[in-house]
Short mmCIF file of the C-alpha atoms (twelve columns), coordinates in Angstrom:
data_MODEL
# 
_entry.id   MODEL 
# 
loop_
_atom_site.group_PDB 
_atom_site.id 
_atom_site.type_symbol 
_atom_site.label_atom_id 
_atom_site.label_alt_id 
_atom_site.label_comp_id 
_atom_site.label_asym_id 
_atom_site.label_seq_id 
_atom_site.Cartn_x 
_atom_site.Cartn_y 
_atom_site.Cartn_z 
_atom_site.pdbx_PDB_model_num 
ATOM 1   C CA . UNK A 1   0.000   0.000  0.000   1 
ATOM 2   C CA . UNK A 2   1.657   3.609  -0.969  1 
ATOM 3   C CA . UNK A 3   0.889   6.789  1.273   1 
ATOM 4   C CA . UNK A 4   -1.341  8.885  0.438   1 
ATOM 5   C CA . UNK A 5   0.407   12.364 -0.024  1 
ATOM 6   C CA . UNK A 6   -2.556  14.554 -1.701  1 
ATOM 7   C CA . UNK A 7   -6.151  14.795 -0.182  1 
ATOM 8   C CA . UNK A 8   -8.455  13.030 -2.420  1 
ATOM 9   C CA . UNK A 9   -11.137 15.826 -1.758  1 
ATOM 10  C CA . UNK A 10  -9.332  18.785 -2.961  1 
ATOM 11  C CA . UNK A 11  -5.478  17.539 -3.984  1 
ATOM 12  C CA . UNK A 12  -3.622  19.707 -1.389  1 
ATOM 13  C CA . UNK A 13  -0.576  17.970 0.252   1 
ATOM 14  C CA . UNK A 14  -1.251  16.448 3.043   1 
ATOM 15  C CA . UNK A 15  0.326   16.478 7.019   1 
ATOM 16  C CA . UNK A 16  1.355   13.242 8.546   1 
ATOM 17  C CA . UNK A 17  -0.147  14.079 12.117  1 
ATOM 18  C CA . UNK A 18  0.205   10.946 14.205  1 
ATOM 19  C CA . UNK A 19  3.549   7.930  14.016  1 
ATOM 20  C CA . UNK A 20  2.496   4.757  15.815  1 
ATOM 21  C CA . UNK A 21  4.748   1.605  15.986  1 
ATOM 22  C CA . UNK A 22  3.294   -1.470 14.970  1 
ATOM 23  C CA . UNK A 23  4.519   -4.177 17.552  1 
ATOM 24  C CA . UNK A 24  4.338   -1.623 20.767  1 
ATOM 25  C CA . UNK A 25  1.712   0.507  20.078  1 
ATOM 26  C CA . UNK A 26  3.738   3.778  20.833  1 
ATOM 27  C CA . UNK A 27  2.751   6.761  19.527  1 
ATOM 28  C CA . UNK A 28  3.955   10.189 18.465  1 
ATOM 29  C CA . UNK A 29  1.705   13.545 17.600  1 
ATOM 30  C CA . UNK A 30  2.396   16.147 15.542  1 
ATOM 31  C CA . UNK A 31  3.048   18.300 12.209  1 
ATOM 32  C CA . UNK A 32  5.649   16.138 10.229  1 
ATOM 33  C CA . UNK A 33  6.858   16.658 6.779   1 
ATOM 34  C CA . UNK A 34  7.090   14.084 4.523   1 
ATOM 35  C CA . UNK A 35  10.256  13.959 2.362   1 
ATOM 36  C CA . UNK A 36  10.811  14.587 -1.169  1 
ATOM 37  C CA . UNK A 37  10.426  11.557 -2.753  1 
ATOM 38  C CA . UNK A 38  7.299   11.528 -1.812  1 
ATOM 39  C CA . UNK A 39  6.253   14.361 -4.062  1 
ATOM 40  C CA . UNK A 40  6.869   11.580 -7.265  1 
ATOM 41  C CA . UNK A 41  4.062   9.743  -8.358  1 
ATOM 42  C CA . UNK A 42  3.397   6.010  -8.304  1 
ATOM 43  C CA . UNK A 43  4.354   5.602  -11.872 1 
ATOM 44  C CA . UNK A 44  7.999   7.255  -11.748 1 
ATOM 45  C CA . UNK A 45  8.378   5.630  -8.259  1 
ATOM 46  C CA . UNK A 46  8.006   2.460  -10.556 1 
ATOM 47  C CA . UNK A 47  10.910  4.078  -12.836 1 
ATOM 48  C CA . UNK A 48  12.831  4.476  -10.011 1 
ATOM 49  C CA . UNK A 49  12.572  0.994  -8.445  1 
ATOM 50  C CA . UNK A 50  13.886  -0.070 -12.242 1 
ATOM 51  C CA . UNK A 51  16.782  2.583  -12.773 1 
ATOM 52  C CA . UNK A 52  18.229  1.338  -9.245  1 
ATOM 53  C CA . UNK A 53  17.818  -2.215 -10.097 1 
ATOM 54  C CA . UNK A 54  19.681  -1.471 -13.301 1 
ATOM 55  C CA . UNK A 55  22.183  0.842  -11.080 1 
ATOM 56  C CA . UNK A 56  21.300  3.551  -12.672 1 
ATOM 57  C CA . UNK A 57  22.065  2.655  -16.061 1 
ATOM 58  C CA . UNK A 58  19.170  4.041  -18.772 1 
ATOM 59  C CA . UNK A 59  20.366  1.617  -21.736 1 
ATOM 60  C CA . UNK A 60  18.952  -1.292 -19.674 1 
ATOM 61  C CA . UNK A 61  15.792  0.820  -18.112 1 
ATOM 62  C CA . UNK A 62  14.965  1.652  -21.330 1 
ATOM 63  C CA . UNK A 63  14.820  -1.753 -22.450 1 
ATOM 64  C CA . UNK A 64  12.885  -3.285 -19.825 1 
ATOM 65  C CA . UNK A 65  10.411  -0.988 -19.758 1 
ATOM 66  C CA . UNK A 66  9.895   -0.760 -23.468 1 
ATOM 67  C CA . UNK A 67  10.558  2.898  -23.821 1 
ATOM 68  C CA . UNK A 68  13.219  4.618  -26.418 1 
ATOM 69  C CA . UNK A 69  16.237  6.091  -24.527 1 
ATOM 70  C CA . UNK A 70  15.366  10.037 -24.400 1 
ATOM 71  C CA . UNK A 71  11.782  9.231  -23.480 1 
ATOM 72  C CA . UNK A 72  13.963  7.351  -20.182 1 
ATOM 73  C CA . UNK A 73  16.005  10.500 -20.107 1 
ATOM 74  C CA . UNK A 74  12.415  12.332 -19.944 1 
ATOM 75  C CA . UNK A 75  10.855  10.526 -17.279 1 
ATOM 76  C CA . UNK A 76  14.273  10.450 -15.340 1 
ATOM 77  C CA . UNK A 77  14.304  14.306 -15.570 1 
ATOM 78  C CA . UNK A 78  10.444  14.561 -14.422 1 
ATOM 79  C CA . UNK A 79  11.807  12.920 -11.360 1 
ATOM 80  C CA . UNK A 80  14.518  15.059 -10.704 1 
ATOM 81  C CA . UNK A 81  12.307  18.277 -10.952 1 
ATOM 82  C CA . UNK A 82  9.618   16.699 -9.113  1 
ATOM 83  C CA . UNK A 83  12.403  16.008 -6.117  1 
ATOM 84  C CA . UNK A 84  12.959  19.638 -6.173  1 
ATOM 85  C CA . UNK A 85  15.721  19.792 -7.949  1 
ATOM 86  C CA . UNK A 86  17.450  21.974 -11.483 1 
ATOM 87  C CA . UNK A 87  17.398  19.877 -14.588 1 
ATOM 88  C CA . UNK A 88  20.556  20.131 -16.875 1 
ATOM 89  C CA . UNK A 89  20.075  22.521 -19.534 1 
ATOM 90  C CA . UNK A 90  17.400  20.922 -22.173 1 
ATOM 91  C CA . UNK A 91  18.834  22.970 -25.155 1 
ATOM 92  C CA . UNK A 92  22.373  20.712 -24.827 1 
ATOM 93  C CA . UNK A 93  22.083  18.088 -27.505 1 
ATOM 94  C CA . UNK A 94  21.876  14.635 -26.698 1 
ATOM 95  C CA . UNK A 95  23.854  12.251 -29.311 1 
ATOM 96  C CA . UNK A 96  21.744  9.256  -28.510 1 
ATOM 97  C CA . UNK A 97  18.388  11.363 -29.059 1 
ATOM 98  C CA . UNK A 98  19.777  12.333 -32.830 1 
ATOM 99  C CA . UNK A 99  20.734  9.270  -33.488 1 
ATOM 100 C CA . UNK A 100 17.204  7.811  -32.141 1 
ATOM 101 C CA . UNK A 101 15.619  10.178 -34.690 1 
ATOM 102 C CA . UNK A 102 18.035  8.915  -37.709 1 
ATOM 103 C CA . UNK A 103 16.656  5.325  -36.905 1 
ATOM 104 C CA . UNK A 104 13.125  6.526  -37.162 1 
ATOM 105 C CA . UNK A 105 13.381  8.689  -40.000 1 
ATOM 106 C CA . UNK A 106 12.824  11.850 -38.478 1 
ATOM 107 C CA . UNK A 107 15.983  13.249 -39.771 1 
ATOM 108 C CA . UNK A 108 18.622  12.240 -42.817 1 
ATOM 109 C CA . UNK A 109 21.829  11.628 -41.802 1 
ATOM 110 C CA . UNK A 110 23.054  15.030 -43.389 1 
ATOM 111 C CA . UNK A 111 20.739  16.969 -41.179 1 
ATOM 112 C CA . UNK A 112 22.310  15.061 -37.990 1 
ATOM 113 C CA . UNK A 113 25.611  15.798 -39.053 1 
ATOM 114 C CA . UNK A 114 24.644  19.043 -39.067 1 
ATOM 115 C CA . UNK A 115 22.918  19.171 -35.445 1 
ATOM 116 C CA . UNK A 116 26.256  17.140 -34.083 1 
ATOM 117 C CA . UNK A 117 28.520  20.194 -35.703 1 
ATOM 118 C CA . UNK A 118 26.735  22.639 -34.306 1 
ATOM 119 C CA . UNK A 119 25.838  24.291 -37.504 1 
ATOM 120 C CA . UNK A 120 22.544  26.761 -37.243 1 
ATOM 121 C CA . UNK A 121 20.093  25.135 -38.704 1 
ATOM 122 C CA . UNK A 122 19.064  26.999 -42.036 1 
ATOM 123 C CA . UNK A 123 14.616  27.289 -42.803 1 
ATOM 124 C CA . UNK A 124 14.975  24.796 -45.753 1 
ATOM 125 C CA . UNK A 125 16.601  22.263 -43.017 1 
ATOM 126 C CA . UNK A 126 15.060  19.701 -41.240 1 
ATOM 127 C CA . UNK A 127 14.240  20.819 -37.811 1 
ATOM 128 C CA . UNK A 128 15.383  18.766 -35.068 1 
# 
């Protein structure tokens, strides 16, 4: 069973008020916080569980879970945000991501040359 973080009534975060331990029955009241990683949702907890399995490599997350690399570089970055934290630049090209949209026809291989070099792309060019 997962915690319930948001109120189901109106979605606002909610307080954990009362801590009680489950073989002595103690118990502690008040206003606690919850952490961070509580702030991701079920499904990238899921994508969690799998990128530490795989020790944090995305080559092998991406392949169990059936998704292309940069969407695993996506949903690894939604995580990171969600925890609070600044995502790397987005405008820095990935190599992996060109070369993802090569296989799928998106782009020739001229225009990913291109993209790779650094050249500005020109309004006749493929876009990337």
């Amino acid at each position: 069973m997962s915690v319930v973080i948001h109120c189901p009534a109106c979605g606002h975060k909610m307080d954990v008020i009362t801590l009680k331990c489950p073989v002595c029955g103690t118990g502690v009241t008040g206003r606690f916080e919850m952490d961070e990683i509580f702030n991701i949702s079920e499904e990238q907890m899921k994508f969690v569980k799998v990128f530490l399995k795989n020790r944090g490599n995305l080559s092998e997350v991406q392949k169990e879970l059936g998704i292309s690399y940069p969407t695993a570089r996506n949903r690894l970055n939604d995580i990171v945000k969600a925890l609070g934290y600044d995502v790397a630049d987005e405008e820095k090209i990935n190599e992996r991501e060109i070369l993802e949209k090569v296989k799928n026809g998106e782009i020739d291989a001229a225009a990913a040359i291109s993209i790779l070099k650094g050249e500005k792309k020109n309004e006749g060019n493929q876009e990337f």
